[in-house]
C-alpha positions, 0 to 999 in steps of 0.5 A, spaced: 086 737 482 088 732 477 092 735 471 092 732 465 099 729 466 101 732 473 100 730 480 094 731 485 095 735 490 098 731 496 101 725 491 108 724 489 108 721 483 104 724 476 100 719 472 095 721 466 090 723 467 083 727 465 083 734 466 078 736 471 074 743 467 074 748 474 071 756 472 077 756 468 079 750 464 085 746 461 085 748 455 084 743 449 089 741 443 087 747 438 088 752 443 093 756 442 095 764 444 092 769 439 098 773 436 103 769 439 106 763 433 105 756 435 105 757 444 101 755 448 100 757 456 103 751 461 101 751 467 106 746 472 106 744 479 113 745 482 116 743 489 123 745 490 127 743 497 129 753 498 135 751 502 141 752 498 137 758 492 136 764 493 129 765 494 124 763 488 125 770 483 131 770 478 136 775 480 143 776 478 149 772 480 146 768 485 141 761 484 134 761 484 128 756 483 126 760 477 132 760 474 134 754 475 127 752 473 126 757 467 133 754 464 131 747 464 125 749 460 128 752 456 132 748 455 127 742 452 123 747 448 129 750 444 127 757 446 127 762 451 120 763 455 117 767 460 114 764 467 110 766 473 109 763 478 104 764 483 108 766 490 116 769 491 118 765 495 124 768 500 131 765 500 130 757 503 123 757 504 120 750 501 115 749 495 110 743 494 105 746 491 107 752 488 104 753 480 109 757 475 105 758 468 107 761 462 108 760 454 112 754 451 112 751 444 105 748 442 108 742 440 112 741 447 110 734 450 109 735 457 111 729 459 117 728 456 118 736 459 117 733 466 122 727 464 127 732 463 125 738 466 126 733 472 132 729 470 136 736 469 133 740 476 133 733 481 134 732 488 133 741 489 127 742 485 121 738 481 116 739 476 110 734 479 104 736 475 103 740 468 097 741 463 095 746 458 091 751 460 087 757 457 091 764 455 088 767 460 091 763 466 095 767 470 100 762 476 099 769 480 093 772 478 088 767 476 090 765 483 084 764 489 088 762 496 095 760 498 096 756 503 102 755 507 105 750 511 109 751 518 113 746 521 116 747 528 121 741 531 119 742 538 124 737 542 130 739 547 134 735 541 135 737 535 133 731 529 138 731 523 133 728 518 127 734 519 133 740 520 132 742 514 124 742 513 122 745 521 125 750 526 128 747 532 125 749 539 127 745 544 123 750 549 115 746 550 109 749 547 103 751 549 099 748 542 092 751 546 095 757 547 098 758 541 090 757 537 088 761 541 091 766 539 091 764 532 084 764 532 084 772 533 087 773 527 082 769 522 078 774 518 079 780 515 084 785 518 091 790 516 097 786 518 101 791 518 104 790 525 107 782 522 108 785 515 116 787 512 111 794 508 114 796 501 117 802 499 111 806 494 113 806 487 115 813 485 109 817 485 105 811 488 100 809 494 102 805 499 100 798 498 095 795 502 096 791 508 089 788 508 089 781 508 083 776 509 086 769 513 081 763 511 085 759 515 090 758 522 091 753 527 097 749 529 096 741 530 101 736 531 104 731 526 103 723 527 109 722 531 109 715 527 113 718 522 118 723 526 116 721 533 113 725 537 115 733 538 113 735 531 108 741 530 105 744 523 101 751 523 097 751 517 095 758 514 090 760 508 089 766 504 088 770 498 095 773 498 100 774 503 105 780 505 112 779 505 115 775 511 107 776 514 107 768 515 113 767 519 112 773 522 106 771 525 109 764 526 114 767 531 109 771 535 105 765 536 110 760 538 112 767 544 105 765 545 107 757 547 113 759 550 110 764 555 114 771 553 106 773 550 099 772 553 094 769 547 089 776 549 094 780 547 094 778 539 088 783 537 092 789 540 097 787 536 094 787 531 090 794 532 097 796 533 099 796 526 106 796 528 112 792 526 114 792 533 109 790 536 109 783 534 114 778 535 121 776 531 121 773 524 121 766 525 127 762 520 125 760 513 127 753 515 120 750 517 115 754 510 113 750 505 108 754 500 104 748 500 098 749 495 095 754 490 087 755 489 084 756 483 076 755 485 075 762 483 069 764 478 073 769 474 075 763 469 069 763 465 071 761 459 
């Protein structure tokens, strides 16, 4: 979606642009939160390289995507400010589409936000795209589907310029076996058996672990840019649970080495049981790649 001075999903650049109007919209310039003096709700677009921070949630004496990103703005818009973003991502996994929103002084240039945001924040961390959007938007909530992106290093040596971004498995895979099963797990199912379970708040229900996958399947990457041996599992959602993506990433990846038959997967499912599947891949190779917002919700 073009921002009004952001990028479109699967560009590197950010231009000016006209805001497209989806269910919900970018807001115009009169806009402003009712009862908070002078702010108006941002929505950026973010990637970040998660290798050296400690997960994307700010937390003390250690560095993360929020923090360090949050500091940033703060420092441009000469105020302290609230952000959401749209996923928590752990500790060295990577953004290219995660969304983070929030309340900025109205009066803030997004495009000079950008510019410094950028200029304090680079190589780790970029802010690709930013637009006013109305006060009911949530970076989280507002949110309709996350897509994650998975890269496996499938070679018996390792390749130095793809180390940080991909899980090297020098063992081939069976790619038709592992969208085999991959398949089983499309549609709405209890991932309890590839899911780390929350501890209940005090007084509290067990969350669900009830997710619906839109989306799952393995491809191999055009070898004209890294040479062959590069594979990428795409999968979608309306939310994930902790650790679900990778933990399903390395029950398949069992399933092309050969450890587990594809068949297998729905019992494991079935199984509910965190012992079931297989062990949790590395975050090395996840990339929160794009955050939906095509909802009906956000009828203004």
């Amino acid at each position: 979606m073009p921002s009004a001075t952001g990028a479109t999903p699967g560009s590197s650049r950010w231009v000016l642009a006209p805001a497209t109007t989806p269910r919900w919209h970018a807001s115009n310039s009169s806009e402003s939160t009712p009862g908070v003096a002078d702010t108006r709700n941002v929505r950026l677009t973010v990637a970040y390289d998660g290798t050296d921070f400690h997960g994307f949630a700010e937390s003390v004496g250690v560095r993360t995507v929020m923090g360090d990103l949050r500091r940033a703005v703060e420092t441009v818009a000469r105020s302290s400010v609230e952000l959401t973003g749209a996923g928590r991502t752990d500790a060295g996994v990577h953004a290219w589409g995660q969304v983070v929103s929030g309340l900025i002084p109205a009066d803030t240039d997004l495009r000079r936000l950008i510019r410094s945001v950028n200029a304090m924040c680079a190589p780790a961390l970029s802010v690709r795209g930013a637009e006013w959007v109305d006060a009911g938007f949530s970076a989280r909530f507002s949110a309709t589907a996350r897509t994650y992106r998975y890269s496996v290093w499938n070679d018996p040596s390792p390749h130095p310029l793809v180390a940080r971004m991909a899980w090297h498995v020098p063992q081939q895979l069976d790619i038709a076996a592992m969208n085999r099963g991959a398949h089983a797990l499309l549609g709405e199912h209890d991932f309890s058996s590839f899911c780390r379970r929350p501890k209940p708040a005090d007084g509290m229900a067990e969350p669900s672990l009830v997710r619906r996958l839109q989306v799952a399947r393995w491809s191999e990457v055009d070898e004209s840019t890294w040479g062959p041996g590069l594979l990428q599992f795409e999968i979608s959602a309306t939310s994930f649970c902790h650790q679900m993506v990778r933990s399903i990433v390395g029950t398949l990846v069992d399933v092309g080495r050969g450890r587990r038959d594809a068949a297998s997967i729905p019992a494991t499912l079935a199984a509910l049981d965190r012992n079931a599947a297989g062990t949790v891949a590395p975050p090395t190779g996840l990339v929160l790649f794009v955050v939906d917002y095509s909802g009906e919700r956000w009828d203004s």
